[in-house]
C-alpha positions in Angstrom: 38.8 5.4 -7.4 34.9 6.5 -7.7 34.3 9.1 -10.4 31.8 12.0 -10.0 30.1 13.2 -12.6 28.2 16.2 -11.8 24.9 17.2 -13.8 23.5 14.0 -14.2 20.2 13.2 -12.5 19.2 9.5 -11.8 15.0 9.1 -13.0 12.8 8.7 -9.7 11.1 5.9 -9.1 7.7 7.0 -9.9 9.2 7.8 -13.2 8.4 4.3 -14.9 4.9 5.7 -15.0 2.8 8.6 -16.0 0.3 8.5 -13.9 0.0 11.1 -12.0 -3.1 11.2 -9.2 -1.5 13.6 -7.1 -4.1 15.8 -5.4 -6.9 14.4 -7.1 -10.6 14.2 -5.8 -11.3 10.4 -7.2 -13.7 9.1 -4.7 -15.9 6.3 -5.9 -14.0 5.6 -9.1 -13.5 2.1 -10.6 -9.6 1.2 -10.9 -9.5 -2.8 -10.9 -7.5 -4.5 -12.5 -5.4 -1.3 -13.2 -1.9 -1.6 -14.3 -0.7 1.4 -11.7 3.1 0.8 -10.9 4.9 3.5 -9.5 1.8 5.9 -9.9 1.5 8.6 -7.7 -1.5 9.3 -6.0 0.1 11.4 -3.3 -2.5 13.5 -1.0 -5.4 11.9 -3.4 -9.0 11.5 -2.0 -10.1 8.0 -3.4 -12.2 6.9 -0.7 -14.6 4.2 -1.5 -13.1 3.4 -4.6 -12.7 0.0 -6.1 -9.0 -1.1 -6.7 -9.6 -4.7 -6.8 -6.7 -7.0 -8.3 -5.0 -3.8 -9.0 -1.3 -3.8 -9.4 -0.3 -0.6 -7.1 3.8 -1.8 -6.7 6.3 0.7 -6.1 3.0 3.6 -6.2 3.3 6.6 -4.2 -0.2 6.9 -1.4 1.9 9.8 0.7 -1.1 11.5 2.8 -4.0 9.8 0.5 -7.0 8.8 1.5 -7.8 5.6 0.9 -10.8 5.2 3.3 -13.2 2.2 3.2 -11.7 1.4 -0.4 -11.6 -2.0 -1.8 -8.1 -3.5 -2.3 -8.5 -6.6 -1.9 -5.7 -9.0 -3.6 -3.8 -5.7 -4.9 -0.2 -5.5 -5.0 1.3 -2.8 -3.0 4.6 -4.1 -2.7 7.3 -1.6 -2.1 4.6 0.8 -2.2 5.6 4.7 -0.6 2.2 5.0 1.8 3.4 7.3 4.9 0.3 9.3 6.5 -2.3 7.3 4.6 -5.9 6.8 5.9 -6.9 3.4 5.2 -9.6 2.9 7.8 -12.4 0.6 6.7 -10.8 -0.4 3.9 -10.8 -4.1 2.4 -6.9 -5.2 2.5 -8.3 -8.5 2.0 -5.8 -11.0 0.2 -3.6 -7.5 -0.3 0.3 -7.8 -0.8 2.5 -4.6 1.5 5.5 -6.9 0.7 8.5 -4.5 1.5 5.7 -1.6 1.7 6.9 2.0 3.4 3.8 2.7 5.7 4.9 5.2 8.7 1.8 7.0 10.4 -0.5 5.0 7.9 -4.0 4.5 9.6 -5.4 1.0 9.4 -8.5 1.2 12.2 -11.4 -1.4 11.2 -9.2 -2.4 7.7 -10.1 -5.7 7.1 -6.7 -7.4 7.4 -7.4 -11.3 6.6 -4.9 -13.2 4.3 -2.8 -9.3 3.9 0.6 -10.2 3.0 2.6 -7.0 5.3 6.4 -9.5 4.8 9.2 -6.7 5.1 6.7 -3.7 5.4 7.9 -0.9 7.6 5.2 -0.3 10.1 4.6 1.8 13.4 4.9 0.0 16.6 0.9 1.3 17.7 -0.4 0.1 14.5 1.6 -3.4 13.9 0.3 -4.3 17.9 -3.3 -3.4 16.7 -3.2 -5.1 13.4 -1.7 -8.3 15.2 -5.0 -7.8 17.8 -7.1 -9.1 14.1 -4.1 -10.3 11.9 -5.7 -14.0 10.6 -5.6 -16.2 7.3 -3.2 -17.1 4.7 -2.5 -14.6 1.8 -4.2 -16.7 -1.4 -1.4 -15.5 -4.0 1.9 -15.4 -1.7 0.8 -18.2 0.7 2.3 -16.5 3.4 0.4 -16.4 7.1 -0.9 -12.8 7.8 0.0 -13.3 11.6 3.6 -14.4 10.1 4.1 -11.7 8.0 3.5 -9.1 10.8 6.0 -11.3 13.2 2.9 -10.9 15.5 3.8 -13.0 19.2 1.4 -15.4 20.1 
């Protein structure tokens, strides 16, 4: 027999970090290499910003806009990114293992060697990601065109 217990609150998952981004006008700014698990950067404007190597796992991007930024060989696994404007950005070498990415705009993202295994996409954008999908991810090994279950 389950027991309830009533007035206790389980921690969110963007609890294991305190940084908080959310609304934030950050364009341009230099975050590679960052630590950034589970941060929230939620309706942020980081646009041409460099997050290079950055580990962005379990972060939440809801609504941000991440235009023609660099992210190339960061981690976004498991990452929360529904809504987010990545157009022109550099997704090179990037991990979206297991990512949450509804609505999320990839037009003219470079995609080559993106890892995108488990990630929840829309229909519209995994058909025109699979129109460019090419290379092997250089951390996970795993076929961009694979990961995407792209048909030949």
């Amino acid at each position: 027999m389950a027991t309830l217990i009533l007035g206790m609150s389980l921690p969110a998952i963007a609890q294991d970090s305190k940084l908080n981004y959310t609304y934030s006008e950050l364009p341009n700014k230099d975050f590679s290499g960052q630590q950034l698990r589970a941060a929230s950067f939620a309706r942020a404007d980081v646009r041409s910003s460099n997050f290079h190597r950055s580990d962005l796992s379990r972060a939440i991007l809801t609504e941000g806009n991440f235009m023609n930024t660099d992210l190339t060989e960061a981690n976004l696994t498991e990452a929360f990114m529904d809504q987010v404007n990545m157009s022109g950005a550099d997704l090179t070498n990037a991990i979206f293992t297991d990512a949450v990415a509804p609505g999320t705009n990839f037009t003219d993202a470079e995609i080559t060697g993106a890892d995108f295994s488990g990630a929840l996409l829309d229909r519209y954008q995994l058909s025109q990601l699979c129109k460019r999908a090419s290379g092997t991810n250089s951390i996970t090994g795993i076929e961009t065109r694979y990961s995407l279950n792209c048909k030949d």
